[in-house]
C-alpha angles and dihedrals in degrees: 000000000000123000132215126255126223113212116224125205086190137035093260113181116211116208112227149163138220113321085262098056105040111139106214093177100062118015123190116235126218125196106211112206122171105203086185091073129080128237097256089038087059093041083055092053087045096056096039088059095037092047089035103084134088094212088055099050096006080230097278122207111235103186098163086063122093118219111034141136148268111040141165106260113235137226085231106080134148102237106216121174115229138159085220138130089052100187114208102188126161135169119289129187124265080202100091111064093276100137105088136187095205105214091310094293109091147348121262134190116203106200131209137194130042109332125137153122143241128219121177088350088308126126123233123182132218118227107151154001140193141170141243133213107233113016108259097210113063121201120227085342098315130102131199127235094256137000128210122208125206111203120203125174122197123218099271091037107260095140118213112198121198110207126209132178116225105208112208108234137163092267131074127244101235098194090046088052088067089061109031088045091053097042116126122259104205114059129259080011112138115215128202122199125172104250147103118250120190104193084198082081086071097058118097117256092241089048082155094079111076158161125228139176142117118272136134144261111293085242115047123239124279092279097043091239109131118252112281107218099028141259113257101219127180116192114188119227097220121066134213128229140245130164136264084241095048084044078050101053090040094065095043085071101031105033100171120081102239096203131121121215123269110278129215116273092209110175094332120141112235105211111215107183121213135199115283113251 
């Protein structure tokens, strides 16, 4: 059965408890604000949520633009060696809302602590992921059964996202059942459970070999104009695993498919890194 859907002018994040003991009557609400950031690193978060969502923009294709994601990965790639992107993850707590229906269309995770990335000697900060069904890129023309992003800001908003496939198999992903099993069931709901998370579990093994290249949100921004000064995005070439079951259960909570068309590459470069000598 369909829900439906609330629909929200501002990020408002609902205090909960496990799915048994959800109050629908008189949810607490909690305020997030990161005072680490800075302002234009927050504005950057803001627009990205607000952007970020296919009842908003319906995910348009805008083809005649130049720039935008997501696209279908080609064989014809510039292979280039780098020590980037140096990934600095630790374990966060689960404790503190951060399990997040986001509007009834995907599950999002909002981190805390000291994970980042660095990119040319500059810091980017974690401070979510979510995931897509189906992938939205596709690799040499063929998409996975889910994507995760990985969305990191830097201090004055350029925002960097790591990519990773998630392939459906016969086994479960232990480390993605603590949070699927855990996922809200009513949008825009946060959820707090007492454990540890280390995002670093839902990297591919081989998180060397990699795709690079500038592209946008998968949504546009707010006035449907591409980013202006480009979107650094990494797309792993290997993908993680999760089961049909887990696939199954997933889509029984989030039952649209929150993923835009494949856009034009243009004259893009499509970055393929390769092992250091």
């Amino acid at each position: 059965m369909r829900r439906i859907i609330p629909i929200f002018a501002f990020i408002v994040l609902l205090a909960g408890c496990q799915k048994s003991q959800i109050d629908q009557s008189s949810p607490e609400i909690v305020h997030v604000t990161d005072n680490k950031l800075s302002a234009k690193a927050n504005l950057a978060l803001l627009e990205f949520d607000l952007s970020h969502s296919s009842r908003r923009n319906r995910f348009p294709n805008l083809a005649t633009e130049n720039g935008q994601t997501p696209i279908d990965i080609p064989k014809e790639t510039r292979k280039f060696k780098s020590t980037d992107p140096e990934i600095q993850y630790e374990s966060f707590s689960l404790n503190d809302h951060n399990i997040e229906n986001h509007e009834g269309e995907y599950l999002k995770i909002n981190v805390s602590g000291e994970n980042y990335i660095t990119i040319r000697g500059k810091r980017y900060d974690l401070k979510q992921f979510h995931f897509h069904r189906y992938s939205e890129h596709a690799i040499r023309g063929k998409k996975s059964a889910m994507e995760v992003h990985f969305v990191h800001v830097a201090a004055d908003g350029k925002i960097a996202v790591m990519g990773v496939m998630l392939t459906a198999t016969k086994r479960n992903n232990e480390k993605i059942a603590v949070l699927f099993e855990n996922s809200p069931l009513i949008p825009g709901e946060h959820l707090s459970i007492a454990k540890n998370f280390n995002t670093k579990d839902l990297l591919p093994k081989t998180s060397a070999e990699y795709y690079s290249y500038s592209g946008s949100l998968t949504t546009p921004n707010l006035d449907n104009t591409p980013n202006p000064d480009g979107l650094t995005w990494i797309v792993f070439k290997s993908p993680i695993h999760i089961s049909e079951a887990q696939l199954h259960a997933y889509a029984e909570i989030y039952e649209e498919l929150n993923v835009r068309l494949l856009q034009p590459v243009g004259d893009r470069t499509i970055w393929e890194r390769v092992e250091r000598d």
